[in-house]
C-alpha positions as CSV (number, residue, x, y, z in Angstrom):
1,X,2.0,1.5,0.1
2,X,-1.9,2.5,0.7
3,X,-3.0,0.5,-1.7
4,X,-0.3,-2.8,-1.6
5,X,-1.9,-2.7,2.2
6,X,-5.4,-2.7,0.9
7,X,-5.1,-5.2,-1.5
8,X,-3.1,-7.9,0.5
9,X,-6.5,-6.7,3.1
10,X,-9.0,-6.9,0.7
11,X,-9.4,-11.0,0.7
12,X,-6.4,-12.5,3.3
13,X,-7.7,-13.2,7.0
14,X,-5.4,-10.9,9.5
15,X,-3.9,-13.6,10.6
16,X,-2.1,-14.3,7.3
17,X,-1.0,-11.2,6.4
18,X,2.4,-11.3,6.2
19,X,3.6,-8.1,4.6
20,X,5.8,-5.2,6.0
21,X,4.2,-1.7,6.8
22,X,6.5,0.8,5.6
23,X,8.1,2.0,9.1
24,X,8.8,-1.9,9.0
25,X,11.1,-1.3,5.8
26,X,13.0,1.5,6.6
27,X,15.8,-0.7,8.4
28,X,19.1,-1.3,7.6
29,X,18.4,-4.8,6.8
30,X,16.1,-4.3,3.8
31,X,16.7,-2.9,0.4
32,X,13.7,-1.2,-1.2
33,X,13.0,-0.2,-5.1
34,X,10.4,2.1,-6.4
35,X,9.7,1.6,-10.0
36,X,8.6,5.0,-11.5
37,X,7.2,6.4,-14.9
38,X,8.6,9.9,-15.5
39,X,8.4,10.3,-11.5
40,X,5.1,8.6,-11.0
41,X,5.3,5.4,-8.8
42,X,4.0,2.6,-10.3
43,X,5.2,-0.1,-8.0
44,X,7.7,-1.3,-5.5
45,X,9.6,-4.5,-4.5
46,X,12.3,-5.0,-1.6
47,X,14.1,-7.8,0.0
48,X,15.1,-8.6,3.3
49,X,18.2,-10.0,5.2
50,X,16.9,-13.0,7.3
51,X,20.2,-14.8,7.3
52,X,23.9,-14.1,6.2
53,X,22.8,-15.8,2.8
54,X,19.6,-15.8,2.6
55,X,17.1,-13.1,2.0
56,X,12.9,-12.6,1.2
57,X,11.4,-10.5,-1.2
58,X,8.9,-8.3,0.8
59,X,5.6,-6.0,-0.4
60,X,6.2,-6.7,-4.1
61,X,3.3,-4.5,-6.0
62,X,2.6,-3.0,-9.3
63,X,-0.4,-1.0,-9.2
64,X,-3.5,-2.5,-11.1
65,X,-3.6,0.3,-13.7
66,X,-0.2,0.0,-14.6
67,X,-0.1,-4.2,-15.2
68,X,0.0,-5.9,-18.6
69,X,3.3,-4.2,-19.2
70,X,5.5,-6.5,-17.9
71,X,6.8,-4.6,-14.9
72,X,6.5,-6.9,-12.4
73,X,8.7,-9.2,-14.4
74,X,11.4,-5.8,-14.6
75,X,11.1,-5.6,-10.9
76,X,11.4,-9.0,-10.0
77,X,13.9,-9.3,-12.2
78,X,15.6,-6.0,-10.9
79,X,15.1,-7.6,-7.5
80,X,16.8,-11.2,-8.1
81,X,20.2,-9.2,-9.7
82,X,20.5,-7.1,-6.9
83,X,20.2,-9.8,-4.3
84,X,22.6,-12.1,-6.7
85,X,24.7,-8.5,-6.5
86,X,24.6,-8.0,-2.3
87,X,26.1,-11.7,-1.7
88,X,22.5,-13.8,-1.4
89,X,22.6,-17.3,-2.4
90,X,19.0,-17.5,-2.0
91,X,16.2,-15.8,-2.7
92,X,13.0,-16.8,-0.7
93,X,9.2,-15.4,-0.3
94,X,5.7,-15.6,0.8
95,X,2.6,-15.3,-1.1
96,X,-1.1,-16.2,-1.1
97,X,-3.0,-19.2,-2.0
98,X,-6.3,-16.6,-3.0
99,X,-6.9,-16.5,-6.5
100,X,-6.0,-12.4,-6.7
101,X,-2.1,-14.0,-6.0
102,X,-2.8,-16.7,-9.2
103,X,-0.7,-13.9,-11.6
104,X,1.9,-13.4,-8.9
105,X,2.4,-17.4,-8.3
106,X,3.1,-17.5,-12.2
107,X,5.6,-15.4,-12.6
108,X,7.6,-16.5,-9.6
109,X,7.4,-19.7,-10.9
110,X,8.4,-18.6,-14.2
111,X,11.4,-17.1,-12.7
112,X,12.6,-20.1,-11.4
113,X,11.2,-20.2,-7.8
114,X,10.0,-23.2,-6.6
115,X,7.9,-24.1,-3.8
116,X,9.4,-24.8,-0.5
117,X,8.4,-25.2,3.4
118,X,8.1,-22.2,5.8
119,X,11.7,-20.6,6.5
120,X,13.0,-18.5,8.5
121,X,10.2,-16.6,11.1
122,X,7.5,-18.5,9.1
123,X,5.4,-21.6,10.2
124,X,3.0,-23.4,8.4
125,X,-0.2,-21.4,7.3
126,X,-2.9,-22.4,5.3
127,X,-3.4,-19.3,3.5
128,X,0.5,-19.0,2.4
129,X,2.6,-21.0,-0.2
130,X,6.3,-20.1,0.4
131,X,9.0,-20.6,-2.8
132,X,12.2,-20.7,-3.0
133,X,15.1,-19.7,-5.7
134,X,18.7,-20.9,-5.3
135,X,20.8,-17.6,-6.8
């Protein structure tokens, strides 16, 4: 979580930081994974309730050292079923415009999101591109 924090930090302006701290995850109304490596975490992914049908996909991270493996296509993936799984009919989230989200962008893309307005507790923001995948 240390260094998810630091990196969405390390080129967003405050005011566009969107993600959940991890007191902010521990609710009823969010479902987090931890992807591990014989006990090692090497990255994490959760989604949100924001409406009966409708959730986000909040702090999705695999950490630097462990990418090029094709994990954070397991944990979105892992993350799409289970919200398919919990009754969702759609699958929503926010990510950066910055070129260090250029990698993340694809492969939501790939995955079949596609780029909508701001939904719920979201307005427009320059610095975000919201997408959007009908389960």
């Amino acid at each position: 979580m240390e260094r998810h924090t630091a990196d969405m930090h390390a080129d967003t302006p405050p005011e566009s930081i969107h993600m959940m701290d991890a007191s902010q995850l521990a609710v009823p109304e969010v479902t987090f994974f931890v992807m591990r490596d014989i006990g090692v975490p090497l990255g994490m992914g959760a989604f949100k309730r924001i409406e009966a049908d409708h959730a986000e996909i909040k702090s999705m991270h695999v950490l630097a050292e462990a990418r090029g493996r094709g994990l954070s296509k397991r944990l979105l993936t892992h993350l799409i079923d289970e919200a398919r799984a919990a009754g969702f009919a759609r699958l929503s989230l926010e990510t950066g415009i910055q070129p260090t989200f250029t990698a993340a962008r694809a492969l939501y893309a790939k995955a079949g999101f596609i780029e909508c307005g701001p939904f719920v507790g979201y307005e427009l923001d320059p610095n975000s591109l919201f997408m959007s995948l009908e389960l």
